[in-house]
Structure formats: C-alpha cells, structure tokens
C-alpha positions in Angstrom: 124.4 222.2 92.1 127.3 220.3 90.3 126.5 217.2 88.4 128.7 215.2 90.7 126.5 216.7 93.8 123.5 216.0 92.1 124.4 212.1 91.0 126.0 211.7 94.8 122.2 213.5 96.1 120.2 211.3 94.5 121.3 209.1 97.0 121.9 210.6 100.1 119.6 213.6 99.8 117.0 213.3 96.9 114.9 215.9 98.3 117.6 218.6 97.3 118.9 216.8 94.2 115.4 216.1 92.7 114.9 219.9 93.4 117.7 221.3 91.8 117.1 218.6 88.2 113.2 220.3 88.6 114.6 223.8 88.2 117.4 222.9 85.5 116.7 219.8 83.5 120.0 218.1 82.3 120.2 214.1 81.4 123.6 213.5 80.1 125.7 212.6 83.2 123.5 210.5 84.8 122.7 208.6 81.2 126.6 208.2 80.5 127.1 207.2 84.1 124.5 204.2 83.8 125.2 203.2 80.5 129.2 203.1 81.3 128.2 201.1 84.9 126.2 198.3 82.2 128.8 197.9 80.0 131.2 197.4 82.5 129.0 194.3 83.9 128.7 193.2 80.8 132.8 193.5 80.3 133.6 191.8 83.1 130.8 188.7 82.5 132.0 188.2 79.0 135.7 188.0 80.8 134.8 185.9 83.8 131.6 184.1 83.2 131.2 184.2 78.7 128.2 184.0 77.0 128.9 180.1 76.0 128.1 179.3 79.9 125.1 181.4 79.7 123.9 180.1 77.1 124.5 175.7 77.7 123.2 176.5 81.0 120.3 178.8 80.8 119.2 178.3 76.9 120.2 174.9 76.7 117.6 173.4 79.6 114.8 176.0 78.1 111.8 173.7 77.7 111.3 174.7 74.3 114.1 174.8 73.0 114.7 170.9 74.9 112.0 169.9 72.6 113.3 170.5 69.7 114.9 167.9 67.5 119.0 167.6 68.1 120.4 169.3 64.9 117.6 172.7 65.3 118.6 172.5 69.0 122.2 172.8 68.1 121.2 175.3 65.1 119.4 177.4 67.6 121.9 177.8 70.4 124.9 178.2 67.6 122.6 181.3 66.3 122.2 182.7 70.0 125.8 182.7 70.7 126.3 184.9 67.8 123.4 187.0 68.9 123.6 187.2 72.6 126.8 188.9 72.9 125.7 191.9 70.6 122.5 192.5 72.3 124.9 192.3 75.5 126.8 195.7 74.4 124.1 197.1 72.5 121.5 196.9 74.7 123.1 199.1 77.7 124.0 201.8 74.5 120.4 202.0 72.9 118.1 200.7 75.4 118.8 202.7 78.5 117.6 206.2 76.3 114.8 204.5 74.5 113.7 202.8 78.3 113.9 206.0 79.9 112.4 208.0 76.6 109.2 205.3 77.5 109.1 206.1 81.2 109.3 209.8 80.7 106.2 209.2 77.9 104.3 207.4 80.2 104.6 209.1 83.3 103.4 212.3 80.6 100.1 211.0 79.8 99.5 209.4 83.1 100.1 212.7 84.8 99.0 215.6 82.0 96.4 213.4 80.3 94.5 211.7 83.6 96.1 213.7 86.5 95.8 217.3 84.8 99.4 218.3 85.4 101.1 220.2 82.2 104.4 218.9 82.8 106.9 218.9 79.3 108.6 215.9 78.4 112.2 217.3 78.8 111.6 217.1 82.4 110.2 214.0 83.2 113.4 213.1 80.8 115.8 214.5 83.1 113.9 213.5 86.4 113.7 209.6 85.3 117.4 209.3 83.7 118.5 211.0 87.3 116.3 208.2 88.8 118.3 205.4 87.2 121.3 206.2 88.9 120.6 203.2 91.9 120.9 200.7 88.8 124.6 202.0 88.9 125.3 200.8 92.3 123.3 197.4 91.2 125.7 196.8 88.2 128.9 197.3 90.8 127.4 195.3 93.7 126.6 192.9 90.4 130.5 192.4 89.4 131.5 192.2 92.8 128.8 189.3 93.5 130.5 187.6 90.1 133.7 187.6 91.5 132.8 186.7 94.8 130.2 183.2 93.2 131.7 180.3 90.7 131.5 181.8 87.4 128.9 178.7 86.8 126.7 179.7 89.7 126.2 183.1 88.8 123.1 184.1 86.4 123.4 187.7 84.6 119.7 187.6 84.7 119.3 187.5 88.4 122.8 188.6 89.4 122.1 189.7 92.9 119.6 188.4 95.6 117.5 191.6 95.9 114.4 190.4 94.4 111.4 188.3 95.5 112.1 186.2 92.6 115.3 184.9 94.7 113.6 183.0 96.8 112.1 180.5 94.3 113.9 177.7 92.6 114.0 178.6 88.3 113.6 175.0 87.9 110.0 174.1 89.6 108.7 177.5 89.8 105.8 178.8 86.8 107.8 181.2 84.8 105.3 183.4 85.1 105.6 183.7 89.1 109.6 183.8 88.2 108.8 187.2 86.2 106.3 188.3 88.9 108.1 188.0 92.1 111.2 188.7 89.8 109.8 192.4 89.3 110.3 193.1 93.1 113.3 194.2 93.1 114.7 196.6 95.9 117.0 198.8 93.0 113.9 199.2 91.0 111.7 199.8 94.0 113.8 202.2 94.6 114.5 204.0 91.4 110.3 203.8 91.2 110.5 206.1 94.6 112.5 208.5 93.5 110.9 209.4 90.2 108.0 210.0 92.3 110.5 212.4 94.7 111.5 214.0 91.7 107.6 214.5 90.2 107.1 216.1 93.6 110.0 218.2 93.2 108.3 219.5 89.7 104.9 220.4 91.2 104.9 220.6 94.5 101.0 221.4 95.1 100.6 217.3 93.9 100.8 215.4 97.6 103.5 212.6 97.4 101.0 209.8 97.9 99.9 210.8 94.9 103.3 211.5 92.6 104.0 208.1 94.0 100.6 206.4 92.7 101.1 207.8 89.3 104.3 206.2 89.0 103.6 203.2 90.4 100.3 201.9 89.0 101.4 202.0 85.0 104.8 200.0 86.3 102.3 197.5 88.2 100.4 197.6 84.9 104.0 196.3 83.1 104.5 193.5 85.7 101.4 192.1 85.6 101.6 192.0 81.9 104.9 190.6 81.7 103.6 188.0 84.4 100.4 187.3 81.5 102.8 187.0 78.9 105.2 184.3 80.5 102.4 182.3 81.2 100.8 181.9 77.6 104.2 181.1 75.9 105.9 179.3 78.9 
C-alpha cells in the first residue's frame, strides 16, 4: 500500500490501512503531513487573527495576570507577545514527534509491562503518528472556521465546536471543568479509536475491547490530571 492509500485509509478504511502500517512500520508522511497541516493554522491565524488579539483578549482578562499591578501587567503581556508567536511555529515542529514519541512510550508499558504484549517501540511509533492524521482534517476545518467567524470571535484554543467544552461559557465556568469537558473532543476521540484499530492490527489475538481499554484509560489518567491541575492554580 502507497503512503497516499494508507493516509487516505486511515480514514475511510482503518481496518486495511492500520494493517498494512502493522506489517511495515513507516512514520514520516503522516508526521510531515500533520506538522505542515499546524503550521498552516498557525500561518493563516498570525495573518487573519495575530497574536496581539490573542493575547488583549485571552491573556489580558486572565485572573491572574488582572491582579497584578498595571506596569508587571503591561511587562507580562509585552513578554508574551514575544514569546507566543515562537511557541506558535515551534510547537507544531518539535512537539508533534516528542507528543507522539510519549504516546508510543506509554502505550509500551501499558501494553508490554501490565498487558504482557512484546510489542517494539518503532511500531507503536508508526501506528500513533498514522493515528494523528484526523488532527489534519481538524486544522483545515480550523482555517476554514477562521475565515468563516470575526477574527475577534474566533479562539485558536478552541477553534472549532467539536468539544464538550463548547458548550460552557470561558467566563463563569471552573477552569478546571473548561479543561475537563475541553478534553472531549470528537478529533481526539477519534484519533484515541484508531490507535486502538491499529494495536489490534499489531496483535490480533488481543480482543478490541481490550486494545481500546489500554489506550484509553492512561489518556483518561491525563484528563483527569490536567482537570486537578487547573483547579489548584486557577
């Protein structure tokens, strides 16, 4: 299988695509292809929307920072508009291999250390970048949303409405329901699903219900964590 059938299978026919990455680990396309699809969100939100928006409107009302006295506030936000934009190209570049370098770790102990599976890292590698390829159709439906909203309506943190964390209102909800609903979301849901598919693919004795449990119970671990966390420094 090409690597244009296999990114186009993940999507309409995981079953086979997962199959075929089990047999013949690669990562390269499907890395390049999501960290190109970032960067271009990022491109077009510095273009349309800029990081000076993002931050007077999201930074500047963050109750923390509002308490501060008026020349550290103004100190604080001049720093993050220096900083923000960097971390906007760099983080697409370095983060996507080091997030999925963390996934494929995890799901290594979970499943060789507690599930007695001998799986090798270079796979899980190759099954989890392959898994990331929804976030590609994300970042397009993403630009398209910016185009579509007034630049100061739309939030790069919650740029589409496919998330439980939609539904509530940033400025009366507990952040720490914000990052909890927040977590729902229907691209990572989905990208959760077919890293189990692609488990599956890798050892097929191991029932889905269960490929799927081992994926999903250390990312339910991160929510819930992430949830903790925003509630002690909110």
């Amino acid at each position: 299988m090409s690597e244009a059938a296999r990114v186009v299978g993940v999507i309409t026919s995981p079953e086979a695509a997962f199959a075929d990455i089990a047999r013949r680990p690669r990562w390269i396309v499907p890395m390049v292809l999501v960290i190109l699809s970032s960067l271009a969100l990022m491109w077009f939100f510095n273009q349309r929307v800029g990081w000076d928006r993002f931050v007077n409107t999201t930074l500047a009302n963050d109750p923390r920072i509002e308490k501060l006295p008026p020349e550290q506030k103004a100190a604080v936000l001049a720093q993050q508009r220096k900083f923000i934009p960097i971390m906007g190209w760099v983080g697409p570049i370095a983060g996507t291999p080091v997030v999925a370098a963390f996934v494929a770790l995890v799901c290594l102990g979970v499943f060789n250390l507690a599930m007695g599976s001998q799986f090798k890292f270079k796979s899980l590698f190759s099954l989890t970048t392959y898994s990331f390829i929804p976030g590609i159709l994300h970042s397009l439906l993403a630009i398209l949303v910016m185009h579509l909203k007034d630049p100061d309506e739309f939030d790069i943190e919650h740029p589409t409405a496919f998330n439980l964390g939609a539904i509530l209102d940033p400025d009366k909800s507990a952040k720490w329901l914000q990052s909890l609903l927040g977590s729902f979301d229907l691209f990572v849901l989905w990208s959760i699903f077919l890293l189990a598919i692609g488990i599956h693919q890798l050892d097929r004795k191991r029932p889905f219900s269960s490929c799927l449990t081992g994926v999903v119970i250390p990312w339910l671990v991160w929510v819930l964590g992430k949830a903790a966390w925003a509630a002690m420094f909110a």
